[in-house]
C-alpha positions, 0 to 999 in steps of 0.5 A: 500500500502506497500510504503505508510506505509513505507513513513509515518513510516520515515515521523513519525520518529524522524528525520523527526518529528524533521525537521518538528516541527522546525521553522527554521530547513527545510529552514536552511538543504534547504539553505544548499540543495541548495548550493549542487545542485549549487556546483554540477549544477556548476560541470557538466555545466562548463563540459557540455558547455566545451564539446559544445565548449561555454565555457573554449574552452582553457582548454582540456576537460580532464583538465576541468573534472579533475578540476571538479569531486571533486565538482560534488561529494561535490555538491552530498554529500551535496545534499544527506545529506541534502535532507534525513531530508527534505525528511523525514520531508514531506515523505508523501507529496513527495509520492504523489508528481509527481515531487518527483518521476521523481527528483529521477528517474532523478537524479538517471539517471543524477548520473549513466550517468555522472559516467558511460557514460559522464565521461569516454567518456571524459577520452576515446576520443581523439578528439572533436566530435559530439558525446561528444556535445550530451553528454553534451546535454543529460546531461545538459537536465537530470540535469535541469529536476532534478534541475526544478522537485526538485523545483517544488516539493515545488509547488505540 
């Protein structure tokens, strides 16, 4: 399989060989993972409960997002940079990892949702709406399903 041999090539490289012979290199780049993903995770619930009135119900939903965007995008540069190294350092294991595939579906859909679907419909409505309530509900539900398959991965 053409896949395989270019998992185990990363996974064989020097950074991945790098990361993985290294005591304490995978927990300290995965420390700093999570901080991403708790910088991002933060970004889109403070956006999502906005959006279903839970929370910040004071602040417009415009102001809200203006505060957040630029966390969502330091919380996904610091998940990426960060989560290249892990990946290479077990690319084997996360080919075979059930949990590896739908993280990144998922997060790839999480990204293109909040980018081209969630936020612009924040931007474009002028008033509170269902609509926008089942916006945030479809994105906390992608985002958690990100967020739970990634740490699922350390189980499989």
């Amino acid at each position: 399989d053409r896949l395989f041999l270019i998992f185990d090539n990363l996974e064989q490289g020097y950074l991945g060989t790098f990361v993985r012979d290294s005591l304490w290199l995978f927990p300290a780049i995965e420390s700093i993972h999570l901080v991403g993903l708790a910088v991002l995770g933060g970004a889109v619930i403070v956006n999502d409960l906005r959006l279903l009135k839970v929370f910040l119900v004071d602040k417009t939903k415009i102001y809200v997002l203006n505060q957040t965007i630029k966390w969502f995008y330091v919380g996904l540069a610091l998940l990426v940079i960060t989560g290249v190294p892990l990946f290479l350092s077990e690319a084997i294991k996360c080919f075979y990892s059930r949990a590896f595939w739908i993280k990144m579906g998922c997060l790839v859909l999480g990204i293109l949702f909040t980018i081209l679907i969630r936020n612009p419909q924040i931007y474009k409505a002028e008033e509170e709406s269902v609509k926008l309530k089942i916006i945030g509900v479809i994105s906390i539900f992608i985002w958690m399903v990100v967020a739970a398959s990634g740490r699922w991965i350390g189980f499989s």
